[in-house]
C-alpha positions as CSV (number, residue, x, y, z in Angstrom):
1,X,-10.0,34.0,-26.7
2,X,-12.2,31.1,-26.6
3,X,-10.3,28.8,-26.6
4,X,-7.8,30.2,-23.8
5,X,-10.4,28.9,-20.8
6,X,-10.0,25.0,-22.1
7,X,-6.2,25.5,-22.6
8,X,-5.5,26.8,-19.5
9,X,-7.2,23.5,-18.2
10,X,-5.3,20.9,-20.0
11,X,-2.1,22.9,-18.6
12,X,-3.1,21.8,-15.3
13,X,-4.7,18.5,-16.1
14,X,-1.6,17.5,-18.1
15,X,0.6,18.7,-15.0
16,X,-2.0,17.2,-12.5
17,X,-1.2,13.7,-15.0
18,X,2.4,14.3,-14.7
19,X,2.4,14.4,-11.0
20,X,0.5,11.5,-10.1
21,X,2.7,9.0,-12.1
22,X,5.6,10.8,-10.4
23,X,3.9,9.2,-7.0
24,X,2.9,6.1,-8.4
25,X,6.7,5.4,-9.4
26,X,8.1,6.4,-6.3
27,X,5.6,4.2,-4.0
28,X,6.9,1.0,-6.5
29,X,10.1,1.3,-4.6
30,X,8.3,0.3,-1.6
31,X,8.5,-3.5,-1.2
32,X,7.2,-5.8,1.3
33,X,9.7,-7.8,3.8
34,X,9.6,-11.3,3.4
35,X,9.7,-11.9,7.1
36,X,6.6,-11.3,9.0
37,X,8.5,-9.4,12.1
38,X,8.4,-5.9,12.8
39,X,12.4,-6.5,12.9
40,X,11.6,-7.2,9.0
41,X,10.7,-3.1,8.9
42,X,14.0,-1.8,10.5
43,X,16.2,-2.2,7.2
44,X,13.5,-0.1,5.4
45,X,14.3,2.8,7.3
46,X,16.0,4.6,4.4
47,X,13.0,3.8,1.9
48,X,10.4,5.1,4.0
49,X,12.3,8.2,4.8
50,X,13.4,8.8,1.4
51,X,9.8,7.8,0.1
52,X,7.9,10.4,2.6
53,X,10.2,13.3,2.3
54,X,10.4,13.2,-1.5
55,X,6.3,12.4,-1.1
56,X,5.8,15.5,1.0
57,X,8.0,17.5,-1.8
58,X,5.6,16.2,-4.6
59,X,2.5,16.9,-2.6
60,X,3.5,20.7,-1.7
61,X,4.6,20.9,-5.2
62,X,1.3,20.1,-7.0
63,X,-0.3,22.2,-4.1
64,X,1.3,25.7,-4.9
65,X,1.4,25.0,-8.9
66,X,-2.4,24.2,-8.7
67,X,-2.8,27.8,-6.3
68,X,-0.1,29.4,-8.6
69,X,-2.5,28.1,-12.4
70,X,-5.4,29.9,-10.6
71,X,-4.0,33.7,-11.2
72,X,-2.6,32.4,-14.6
73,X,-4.7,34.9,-17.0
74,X,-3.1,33.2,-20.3
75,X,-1.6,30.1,-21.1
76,X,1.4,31.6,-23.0
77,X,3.7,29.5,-25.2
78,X,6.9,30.8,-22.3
79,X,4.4,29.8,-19.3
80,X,3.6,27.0,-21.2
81,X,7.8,25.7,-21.5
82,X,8.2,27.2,-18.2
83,X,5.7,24.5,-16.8
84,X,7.4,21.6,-18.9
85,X,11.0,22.5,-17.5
86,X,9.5,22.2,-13.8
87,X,7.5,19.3,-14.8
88,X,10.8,17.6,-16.1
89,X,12.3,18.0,-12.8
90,X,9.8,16.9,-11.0
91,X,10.2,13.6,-13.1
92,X,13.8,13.1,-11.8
93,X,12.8,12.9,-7.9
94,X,11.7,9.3,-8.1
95,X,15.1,8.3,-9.6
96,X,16.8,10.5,-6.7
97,X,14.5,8.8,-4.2
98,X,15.2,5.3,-5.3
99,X,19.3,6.1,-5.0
100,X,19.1,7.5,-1.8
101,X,17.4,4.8,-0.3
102,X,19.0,1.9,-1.7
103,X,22.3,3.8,-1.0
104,X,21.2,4.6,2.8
105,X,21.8,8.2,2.5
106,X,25.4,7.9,1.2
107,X,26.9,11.7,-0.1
108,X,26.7,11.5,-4.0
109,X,23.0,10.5,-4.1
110,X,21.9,12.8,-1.7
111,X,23.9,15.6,-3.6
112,X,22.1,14.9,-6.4
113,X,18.8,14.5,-5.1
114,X,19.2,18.2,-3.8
115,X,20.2,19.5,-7.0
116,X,17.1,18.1,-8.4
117,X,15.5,19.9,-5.4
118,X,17.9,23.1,-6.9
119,X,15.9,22.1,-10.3
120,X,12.4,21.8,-9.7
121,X,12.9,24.6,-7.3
122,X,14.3,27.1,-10.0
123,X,11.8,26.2,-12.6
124,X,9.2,27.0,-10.3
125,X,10.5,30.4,-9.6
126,X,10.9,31.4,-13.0
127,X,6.8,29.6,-13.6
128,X,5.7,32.0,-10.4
129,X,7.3,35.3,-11.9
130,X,5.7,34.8,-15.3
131,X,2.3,34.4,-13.4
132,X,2.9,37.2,-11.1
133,X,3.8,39.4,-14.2
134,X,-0.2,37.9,-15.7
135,X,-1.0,39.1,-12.2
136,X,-0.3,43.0,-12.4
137,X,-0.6,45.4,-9.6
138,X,-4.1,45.7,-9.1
139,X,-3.8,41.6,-7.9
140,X,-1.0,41.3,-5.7
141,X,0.8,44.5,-3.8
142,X,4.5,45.0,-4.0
143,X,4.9,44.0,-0.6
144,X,3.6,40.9,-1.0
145,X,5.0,40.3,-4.4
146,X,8.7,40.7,-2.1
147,X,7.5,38.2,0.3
148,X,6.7,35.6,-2.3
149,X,10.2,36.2,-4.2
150,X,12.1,35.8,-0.3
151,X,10.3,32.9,-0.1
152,X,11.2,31.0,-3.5
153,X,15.3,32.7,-3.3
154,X,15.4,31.5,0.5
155,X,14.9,27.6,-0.6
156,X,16.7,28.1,-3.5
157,X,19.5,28.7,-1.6
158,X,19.1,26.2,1.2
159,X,18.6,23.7,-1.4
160,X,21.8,24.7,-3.2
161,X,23.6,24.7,0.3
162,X,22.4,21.7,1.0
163,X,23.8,20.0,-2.5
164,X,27.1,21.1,-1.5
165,X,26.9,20.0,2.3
166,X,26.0,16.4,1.3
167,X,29.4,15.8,-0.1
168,X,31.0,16.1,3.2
169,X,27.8,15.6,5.6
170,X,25.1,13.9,3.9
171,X,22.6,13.5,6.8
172,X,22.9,17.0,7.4
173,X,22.0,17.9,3.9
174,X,18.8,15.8,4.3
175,X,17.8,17.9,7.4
176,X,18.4,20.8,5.2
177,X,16.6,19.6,2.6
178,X,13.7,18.9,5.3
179,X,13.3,22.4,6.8
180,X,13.1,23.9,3.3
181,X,9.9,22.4,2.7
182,X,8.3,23.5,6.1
183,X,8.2,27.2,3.7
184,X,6.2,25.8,1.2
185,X,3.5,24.5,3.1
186,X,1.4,27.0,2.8
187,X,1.1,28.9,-0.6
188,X,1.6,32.6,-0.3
189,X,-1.2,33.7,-3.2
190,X,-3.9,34.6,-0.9
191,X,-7.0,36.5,-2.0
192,X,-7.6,39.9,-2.8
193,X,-8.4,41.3,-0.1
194,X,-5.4,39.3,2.2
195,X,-3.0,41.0,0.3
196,X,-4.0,44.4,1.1
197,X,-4.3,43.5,5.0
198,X,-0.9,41.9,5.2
199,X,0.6,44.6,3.1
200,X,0.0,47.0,6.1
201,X,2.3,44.2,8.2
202,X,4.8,43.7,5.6
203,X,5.7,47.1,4.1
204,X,8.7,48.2,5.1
């Protein structure tokens, strides 16, 4: 039992470690103009936009693992894998960044980059349930607990959808892509007490 405290914290420091090279890789595909006009920024368009969607991914991904590895009680050895299966596909979304923008948006790479999306997305579920299952009862109401699972199913799907609309409509796909992060902005783990009040609002 001792030593469950310090591995619990190399979980998140090694996924905190992850993470920030993730963002270092992606911002290396950021490069200068050689022209020193704001005309020189126009061709970037597709970098930058790319660069600050898939940034604004990584950034609410590290913010609801970090809430999430708060109600973790043990680090076990399926949390554990769970974490290195999202952490893997959180790896890929530089690569899918880099091919979208150097592609401008064409359908195949944005396809693919929503199926990482599909990836990191579904490995997070699966982490969440294992930590709501640490969480018990007495933690979390079952009204809540359907909230949370809504949440993660809802973008799971509009990720998937949006893989299969960027074959035909690839700009499309990105908006999709896009609005499925404005549910993630906020984690839905609030505090004890929370639950309980918005359980009143929620139950059915």
């Amino acid at each position: 039992m001792r030593s469950a405290k310090p591995f619990d914290a190399r979980v998140a420091a090694f996924s905190d470690g992850v993470i920030a090279v993730v963002i270092t890789l992606m911002v290396l595909e950021l490069k200068a103009p050689e022209s020193g006009t704001f005309s020189a920024l126009w061709p970037l368009w597709p970098t930058v936009m790319s660069y600050a969607v898939s940034y604004l991914f990584i950034a609410i991904v590290w913010v609801n693992h970090r809430h999430l590895l708060q109600y973790a009680r043990r680090a076990t050895p399926r949390l554990i894998w769970v974490n290195f299966a999202h952490l893997f596909a959180v790896s890929l979304v530089p690569f899918t960044t880099a091919w979208v923008a150097r592609t401008h948006l064409a359908a195949a790479p944005v396809a693919i980059y929503a199926a990482v999306f599909v990836g990191v997305n579904a490995a997070y579920r699966t982490f969440e349930a294992e930590v709501l299952k640490q969480m018990g009862d007495t933690q979390m109401c079952h009204a809540m607990r359907r909230m949370v699972r809504r949440r993660s199913w809802a973008t799971l799907v509009i990720f998937a959808a949006a893989t299969l609309a960027a074959l035909v409509a690839p700009l499309i796909a990105f908006a999709m892509i896009c609005a499925a992060l404005l549910l993630y902005l906020r984690p839905e783990l609030p505090t004890h007490g929370r639950f309980h009040r918005r359980a009143v609002h929620l139950a059915p």
